[in-house]
C-alpha positions in Angstrom: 5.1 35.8 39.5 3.8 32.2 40.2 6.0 29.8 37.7 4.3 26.3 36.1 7.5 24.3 36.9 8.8 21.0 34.9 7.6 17.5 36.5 10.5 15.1 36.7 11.2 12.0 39.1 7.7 12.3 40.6 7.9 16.2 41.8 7.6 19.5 40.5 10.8 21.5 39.6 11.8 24.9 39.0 13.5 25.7 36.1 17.3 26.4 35.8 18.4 28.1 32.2 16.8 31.8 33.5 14.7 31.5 30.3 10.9 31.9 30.5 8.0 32.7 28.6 4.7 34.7 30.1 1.5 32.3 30.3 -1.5 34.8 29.7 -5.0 34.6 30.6 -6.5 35.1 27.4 -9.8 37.1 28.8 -8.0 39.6 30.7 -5.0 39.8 28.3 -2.7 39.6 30.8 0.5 37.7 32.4 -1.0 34.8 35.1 2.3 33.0 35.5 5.5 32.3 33.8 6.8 28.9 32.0 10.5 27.9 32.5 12.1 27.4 29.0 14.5 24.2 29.3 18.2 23.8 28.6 19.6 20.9 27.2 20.8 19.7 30.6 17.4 20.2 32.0 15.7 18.2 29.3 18.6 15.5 29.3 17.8 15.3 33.5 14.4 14.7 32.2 15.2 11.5 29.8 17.8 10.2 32.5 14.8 10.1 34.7 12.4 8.4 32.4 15.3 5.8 31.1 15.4 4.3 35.1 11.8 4.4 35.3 11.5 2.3 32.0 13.4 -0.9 33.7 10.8 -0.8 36.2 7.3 -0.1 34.1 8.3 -2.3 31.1 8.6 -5.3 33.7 5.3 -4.6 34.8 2.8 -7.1 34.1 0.6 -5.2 31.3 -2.9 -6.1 33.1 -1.7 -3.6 36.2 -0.5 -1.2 34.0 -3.7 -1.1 32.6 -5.1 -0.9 36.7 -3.0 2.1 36.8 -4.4 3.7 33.7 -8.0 3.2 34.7 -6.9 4.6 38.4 -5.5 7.4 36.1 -8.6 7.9 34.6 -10.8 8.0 37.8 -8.5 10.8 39.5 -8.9 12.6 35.8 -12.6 12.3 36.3 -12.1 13.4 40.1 -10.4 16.6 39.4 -12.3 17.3 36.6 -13.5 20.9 37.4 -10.3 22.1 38.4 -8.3 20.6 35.4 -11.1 22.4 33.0 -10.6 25.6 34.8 -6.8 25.5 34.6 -7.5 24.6 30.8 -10.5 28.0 30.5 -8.0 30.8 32.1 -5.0 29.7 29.9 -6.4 28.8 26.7 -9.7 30.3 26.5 -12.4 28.0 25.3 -15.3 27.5 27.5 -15.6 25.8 30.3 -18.0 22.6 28.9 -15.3 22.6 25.8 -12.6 22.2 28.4 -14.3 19.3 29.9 -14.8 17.9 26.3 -11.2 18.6 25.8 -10.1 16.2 28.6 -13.1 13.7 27.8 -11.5 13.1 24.1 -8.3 11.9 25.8 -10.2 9.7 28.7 -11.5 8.3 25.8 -8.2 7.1 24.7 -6.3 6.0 28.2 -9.7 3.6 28.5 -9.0 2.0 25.3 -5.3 1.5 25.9 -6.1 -0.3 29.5 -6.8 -2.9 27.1 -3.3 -3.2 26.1 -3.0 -6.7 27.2 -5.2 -8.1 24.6 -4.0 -5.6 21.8 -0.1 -6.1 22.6 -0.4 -10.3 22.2 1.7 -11.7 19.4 1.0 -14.5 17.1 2.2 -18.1 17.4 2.7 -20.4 14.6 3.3 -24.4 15.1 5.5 -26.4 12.6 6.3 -24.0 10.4 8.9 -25.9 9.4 10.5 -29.7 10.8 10.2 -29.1 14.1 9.8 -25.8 14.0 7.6 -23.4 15.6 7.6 -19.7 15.4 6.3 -16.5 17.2 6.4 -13.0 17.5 6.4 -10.5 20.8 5.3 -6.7 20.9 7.5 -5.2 22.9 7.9 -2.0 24.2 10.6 1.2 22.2 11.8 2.4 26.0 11.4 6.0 26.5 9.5 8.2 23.8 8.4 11.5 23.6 5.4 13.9 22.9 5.7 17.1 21.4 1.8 18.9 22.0 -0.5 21.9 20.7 -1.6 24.5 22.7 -5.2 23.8 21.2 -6.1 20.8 23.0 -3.6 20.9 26.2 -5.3 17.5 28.2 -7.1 15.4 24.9 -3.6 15.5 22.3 -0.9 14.5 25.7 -3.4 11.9 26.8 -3.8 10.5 23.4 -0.5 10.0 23.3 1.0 9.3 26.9 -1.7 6.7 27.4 -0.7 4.5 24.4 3.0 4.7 24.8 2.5 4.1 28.7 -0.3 1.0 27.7 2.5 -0.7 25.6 5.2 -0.4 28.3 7.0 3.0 27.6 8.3 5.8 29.6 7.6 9.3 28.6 8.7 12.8 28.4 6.2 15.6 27.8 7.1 18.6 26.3 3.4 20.7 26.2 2.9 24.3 24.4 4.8 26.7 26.7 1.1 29.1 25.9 -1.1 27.0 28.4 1.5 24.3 30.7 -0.4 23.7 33.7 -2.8 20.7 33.1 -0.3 19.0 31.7 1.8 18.7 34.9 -1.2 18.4 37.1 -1.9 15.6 34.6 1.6 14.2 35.2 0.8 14.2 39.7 -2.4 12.4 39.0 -0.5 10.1 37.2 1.5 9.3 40.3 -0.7 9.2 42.5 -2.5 6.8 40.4 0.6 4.4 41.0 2.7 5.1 38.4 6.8 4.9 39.1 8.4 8.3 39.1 9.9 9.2 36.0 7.2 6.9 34.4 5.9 10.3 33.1 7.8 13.4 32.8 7.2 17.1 32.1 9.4 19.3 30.1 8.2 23.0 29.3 10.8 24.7 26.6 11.0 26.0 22.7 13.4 25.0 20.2 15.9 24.5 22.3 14.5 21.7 24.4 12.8 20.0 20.8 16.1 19.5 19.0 17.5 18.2 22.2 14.8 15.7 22.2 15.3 15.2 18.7 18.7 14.4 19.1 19.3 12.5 22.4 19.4 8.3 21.1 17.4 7.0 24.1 14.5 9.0 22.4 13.1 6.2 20.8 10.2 7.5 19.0 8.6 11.2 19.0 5.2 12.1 18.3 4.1 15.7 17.6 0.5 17.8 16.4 1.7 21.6 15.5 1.8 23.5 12.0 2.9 21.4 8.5 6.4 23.1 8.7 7.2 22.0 12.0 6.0 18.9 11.7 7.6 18.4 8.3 11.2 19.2 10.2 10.8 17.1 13.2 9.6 14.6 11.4 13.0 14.6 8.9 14.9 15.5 11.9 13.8 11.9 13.9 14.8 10.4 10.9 17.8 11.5 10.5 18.7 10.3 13.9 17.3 7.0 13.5 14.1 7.2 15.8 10.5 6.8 14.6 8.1 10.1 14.2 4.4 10.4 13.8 4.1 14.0 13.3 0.8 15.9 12.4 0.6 19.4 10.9 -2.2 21.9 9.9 -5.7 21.6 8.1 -8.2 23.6 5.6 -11.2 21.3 6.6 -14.5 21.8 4.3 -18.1 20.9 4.3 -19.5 20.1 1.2 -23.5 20.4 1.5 -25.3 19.3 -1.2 -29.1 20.8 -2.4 -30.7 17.4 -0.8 -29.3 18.4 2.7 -31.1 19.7 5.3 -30.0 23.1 5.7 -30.7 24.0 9.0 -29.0 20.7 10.3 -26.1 21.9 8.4 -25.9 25.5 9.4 -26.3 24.6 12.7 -23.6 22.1 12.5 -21.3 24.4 10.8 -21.9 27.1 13.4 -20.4 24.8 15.8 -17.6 23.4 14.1 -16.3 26.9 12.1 -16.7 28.4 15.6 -16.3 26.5 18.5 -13.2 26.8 20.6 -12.9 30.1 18.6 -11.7 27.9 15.5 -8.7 26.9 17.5 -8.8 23.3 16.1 -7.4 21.4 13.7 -10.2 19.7 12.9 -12.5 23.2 12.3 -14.5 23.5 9.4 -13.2 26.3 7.8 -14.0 25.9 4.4 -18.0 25.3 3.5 -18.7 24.4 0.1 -22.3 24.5 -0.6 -23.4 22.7 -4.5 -25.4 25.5 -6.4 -26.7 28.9 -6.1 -29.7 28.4 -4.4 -28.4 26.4 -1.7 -25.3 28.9 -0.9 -27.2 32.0 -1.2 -30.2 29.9 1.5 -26.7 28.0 3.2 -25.8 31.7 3.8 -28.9 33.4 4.8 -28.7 30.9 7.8 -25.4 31.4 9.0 -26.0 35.1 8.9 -29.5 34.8 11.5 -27.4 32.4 13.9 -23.8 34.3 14.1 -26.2 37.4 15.0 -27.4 35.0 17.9 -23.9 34.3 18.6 -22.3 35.1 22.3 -18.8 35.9 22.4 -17.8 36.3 26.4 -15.3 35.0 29.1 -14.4 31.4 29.1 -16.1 30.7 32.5 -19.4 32.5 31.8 -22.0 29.9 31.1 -23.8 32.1 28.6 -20.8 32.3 26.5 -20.7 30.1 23.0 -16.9 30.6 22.2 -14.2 32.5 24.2 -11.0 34.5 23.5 -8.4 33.3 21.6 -5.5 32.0 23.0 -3.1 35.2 22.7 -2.4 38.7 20.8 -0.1 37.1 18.5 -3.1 34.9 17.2 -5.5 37.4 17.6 -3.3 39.4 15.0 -2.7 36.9 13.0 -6.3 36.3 12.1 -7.3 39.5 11.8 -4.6 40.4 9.6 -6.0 37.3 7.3 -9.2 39.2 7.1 -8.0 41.6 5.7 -6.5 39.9 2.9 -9.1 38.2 2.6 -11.0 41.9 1.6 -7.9 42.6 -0.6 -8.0 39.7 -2.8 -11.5 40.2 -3.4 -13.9 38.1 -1.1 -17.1 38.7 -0.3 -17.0 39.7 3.5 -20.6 39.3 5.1 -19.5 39.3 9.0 -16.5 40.7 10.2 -14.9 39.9 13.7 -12.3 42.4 13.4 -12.7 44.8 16.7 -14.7 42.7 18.7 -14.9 43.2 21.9 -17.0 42.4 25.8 -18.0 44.3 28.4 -15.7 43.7 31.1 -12.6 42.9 29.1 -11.2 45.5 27.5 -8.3 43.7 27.2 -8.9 40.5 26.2 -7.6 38.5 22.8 -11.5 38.7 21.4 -11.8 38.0 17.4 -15.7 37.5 16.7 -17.4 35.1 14.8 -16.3 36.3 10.8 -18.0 34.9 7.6 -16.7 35.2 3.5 -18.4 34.8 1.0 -17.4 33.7 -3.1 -14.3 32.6 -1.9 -12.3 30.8 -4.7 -9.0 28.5 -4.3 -6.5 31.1 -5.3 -7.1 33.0 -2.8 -4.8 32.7 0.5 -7.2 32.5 2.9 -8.7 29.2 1.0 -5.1 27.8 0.9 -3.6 28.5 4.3 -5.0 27.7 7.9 -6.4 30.8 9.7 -6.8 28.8 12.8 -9.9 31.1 13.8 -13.1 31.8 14.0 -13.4 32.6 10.3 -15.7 30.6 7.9 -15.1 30.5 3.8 -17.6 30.3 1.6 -16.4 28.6 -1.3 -19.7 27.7 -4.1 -19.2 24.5 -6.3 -21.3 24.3 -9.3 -22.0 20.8 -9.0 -21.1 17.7 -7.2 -17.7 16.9 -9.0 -16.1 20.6 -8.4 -17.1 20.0 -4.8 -15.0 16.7 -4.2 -12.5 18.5 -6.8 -12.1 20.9 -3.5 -11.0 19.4 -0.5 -9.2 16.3 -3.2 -7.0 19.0 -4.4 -6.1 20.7 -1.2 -2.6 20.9 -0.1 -4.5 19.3 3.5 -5.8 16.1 3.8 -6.8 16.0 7.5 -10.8 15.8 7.9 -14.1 16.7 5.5 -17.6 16.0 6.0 -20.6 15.8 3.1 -24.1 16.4 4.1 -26.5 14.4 1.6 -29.8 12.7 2.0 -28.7 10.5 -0.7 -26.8 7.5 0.1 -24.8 7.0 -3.5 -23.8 10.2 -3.1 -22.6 9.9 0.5 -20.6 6.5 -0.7 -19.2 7.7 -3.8 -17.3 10.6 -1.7 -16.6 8.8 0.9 -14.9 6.2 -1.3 -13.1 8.8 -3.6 -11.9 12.1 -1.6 -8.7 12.9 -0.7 -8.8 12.9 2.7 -7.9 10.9 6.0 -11.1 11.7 8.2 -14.3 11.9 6.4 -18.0 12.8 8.0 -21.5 11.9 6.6 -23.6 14.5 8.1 -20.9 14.8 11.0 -19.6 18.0 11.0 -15.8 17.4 13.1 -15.3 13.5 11.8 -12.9 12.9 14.8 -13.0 8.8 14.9 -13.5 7.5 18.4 -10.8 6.3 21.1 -10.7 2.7 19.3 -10.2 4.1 15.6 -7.2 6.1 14.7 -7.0 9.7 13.8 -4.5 11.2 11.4 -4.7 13.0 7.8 -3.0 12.6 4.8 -0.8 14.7 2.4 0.3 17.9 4.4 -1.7 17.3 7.3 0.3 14.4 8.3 4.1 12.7 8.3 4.8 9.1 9.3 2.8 5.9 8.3 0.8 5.4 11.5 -1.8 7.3 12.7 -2.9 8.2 16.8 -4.7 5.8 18.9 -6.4 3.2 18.5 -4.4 -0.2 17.4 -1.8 2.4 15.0 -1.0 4.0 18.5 0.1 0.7 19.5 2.1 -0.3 16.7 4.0 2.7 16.6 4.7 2.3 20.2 6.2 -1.1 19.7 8.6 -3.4 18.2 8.1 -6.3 16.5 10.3 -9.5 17.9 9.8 -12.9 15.6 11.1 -15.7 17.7 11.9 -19.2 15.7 12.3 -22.5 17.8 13.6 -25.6 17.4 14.4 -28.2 20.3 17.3 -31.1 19.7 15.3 -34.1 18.9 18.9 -35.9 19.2 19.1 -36.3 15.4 22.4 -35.3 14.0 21.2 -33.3 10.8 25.1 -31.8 9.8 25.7 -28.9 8.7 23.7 -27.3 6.1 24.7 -24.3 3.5 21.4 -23.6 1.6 18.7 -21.2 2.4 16.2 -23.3 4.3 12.6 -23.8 3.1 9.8 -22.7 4.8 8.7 -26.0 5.1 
């Protein structure tokens, strides 16, 4: 059985604890390769490795570790088709969504290249007698990354390139479901001239997570996984005195109001509920058309393009969405279809028993679609993480922002309006961290930061752009004064600032 192995020092390594976990290929339903599961010793190998890289990156002047970052990024852009692929057989979105998927975090290594004009301090002169003062942005030393299985390149990128940009070291730990891009992520790295140890690669569960938790040369930890997990790691870092940006799960909705154009939205939300098999965190799974008439022509839409719909193998061109990524999730979503029949919804499509020619065995769950879904019902509150679209109708404009305002998520939302007062008042008044105007996904761009509030998110600075940065660093304020060979005494007062 061929095994993903960690990445530490520059080379690939075999695991040691005898624990592993099966990596499936989610079209055939079936074991491709096995993940080593870390021990603590394994994952403390891993930090020792990073710590002696750090003396050596840290020093480096931040323009060439911006050189090595944009090298980074060409070899990325190189091995593009073969990163995708490794990303299609063990996740299971398609192959252009793949290639999306490691575009997204591109994205972000580009922006933090620029890290020598975002990392420069401030400088003030005669602050006081004599005085001058300044500040330096200097780097945590070695931090940590704790990343989804939904977006295995875009989510480690995100966050390796802007602790690496301000002068970190960093250890990896990737879902165990797809590990391989990751690592191969971690050799380009290398090769693109970064010290070993500069960027490590841990695979492992629980184990290896409260190891990183816990070790106090982990300076800071970020992590994107469900709102429980995050919730713990995120009290967990505090408790041991390191800083956490830790994101958890979403119920993202759609409001379309009767001024929209409705085939702009159903065609948007056919690609947002259903992309990537609804495998994201930033899915619309909740649309929440404003009156009768627009629902009931919102839905007759939906209905003639899910019909359209191809559901097939990752790699097949023809194919709109793929598997999903393993009979646990499969399972799990198709057991929330059900309750969503038992607590009374109105079920219009169901993906239950899907199934393609070719693949008996594969983790298929189809395109599904409620109707007259209301918020007590669970699968309004809780994140299917599928390819299932809610229905939920607002009366009028207020009960729609009521909605996603009075969510237990706060991650993304998106209006489509004609009318610009309407598009500013929500804008300005929901809820919610990410917010779209006729964008379906609102995921900001490299140079903007991404992060939602209330349940979705923990900490008080978002990913990427010039949050990533901040987080990554401390801030050193340096006050000067040179002898001007006038004996002042001592003093025992507060001194004014000027």
């Amino acid at each position: 059985m061929t095994q993903v192995p960690h990445f530490i020092s520059g080379r690939r390594v075999e695991g040691t604890s005898g624990r592993f976990q099966d990596v499936y290929n989610p079209v055939k339903g079936e074991v491709a390769a096995q993940v080593p599961l870390a021990s603590v010793e394994e994952v403390e190998n891993a930090i020792d490795s990073s710590q002696q890289a750090f003396a050596k990156w840290s020093t480096t002047n931040a323009q060439r570790r911006g050189r090595v970052l944009l090298k980074w990024v060409d070899l990325i852009n190189e091995n593009m088709d073969e990163l995708a692929t490794l990303l299609s057989n063990e996740h299971g979105k398609t192959f252009p969504d793949a290639k999306g998927d490691i575009q997204r975090g591109v994205e972000v290594v580009e922006f933090a290249a620029g890290a020598p004009h975002l990392l420069k301090g401030e400088y003030s002169t005669a602050a006081g007698t004599g005085i001058d003062v300044h500040s330096l942005r200097q780097p945590l030393g070695v931090v940590a990354g704790i990343t989804p299985f939904n977006f295995p390149a875009m989510i480690p990128l995100w966050k390796a390139g802007i602790a690496l940009a301000a002068g970190n070291t960093f250890v990896l730990k990737p879902s165990e479901r797809d590990p391989s891009v990751p690592v191969r992520l971690a050799e380009l790295a290398l090769e693109a001239g970064m010290p070993e140890g500069t960027l490590n690669v841990i695979h492992g569960d629980k184990t290896a997570v409260d190891a990183l938790i816990e070790d106090p040369r982990i300076k800071a930890i970020g992590f994107v996984g469900s709102s429980p997990i995050a919730q713990s790691i995120y009290m967990g870092a505090a408790k041991h005195n390191k800083r956490a940006q830790c994101f958890g799960g979403a119920k993202n909705h759609m409001v379309i109001m009767p001024d929209a154009d409705l085939e702009q939205a159903a065609d948007a939300l056919m690609g947002a509920a259903y992309g990537s098999a609804g495998e994201r965190c930033m899915a619309i799974s909740v649309a929440v058309p404003v009156g009768e008439a627009t629902a009931d022509k919102l839905v007759e839409l939906l209905r003639e393009r899910i019909d359209k719909l191809t559901l097939g193998p990752s790699l097949d061109e023809s194919s709109d969405f793929g598997p999903v990524v393993g009979k646990d999730a499969k399972e799990r979503i198709e057991n929330y279809i059900g309750i969503g029949v038992d607590e009374g919804a109105e079920l219009l499509v169901d993906g239950r028993g899907a199934t393609v020619d070719g693949h008996p065995n594969g983790f298929w769950v189809g395109a599904t679609l409620f109707d007259r879904v209301t918020p007590d019902m669970r699968i309004y509150k809780e994140e299917i993480f599928g390819p299932v679209l809610c229905i939920a109708r607002a009366a009028d404009y207020e009960e729609a922002l009521r909605l996603p305002s009075e969510h237990e998520y706060g991650n993304g939302v998106a209006i489509f309006t004609r009318d610009g007062d309407t598009a500013r008042d929500f804008t300005t008044r929901v809820e919610v961290g990410m917010v779209g105007v006729n964008v379906p996904i609102p995921v900001p761009i490299a140079y903007y930061t991404f992060g939602g509030w209330k349940a979705s998110g923990f900490g008080d600075l978002n990913q990427h752009g010039t949050d990533g940065l901040k987080f990554y660093t401390k801030t050193k304020t340096v006050t000067t004064r040179w002898p001007s060979g006038a004996k002042e005494g001592a003093s025992f007062v507060m001194p004014e600032g000027s």
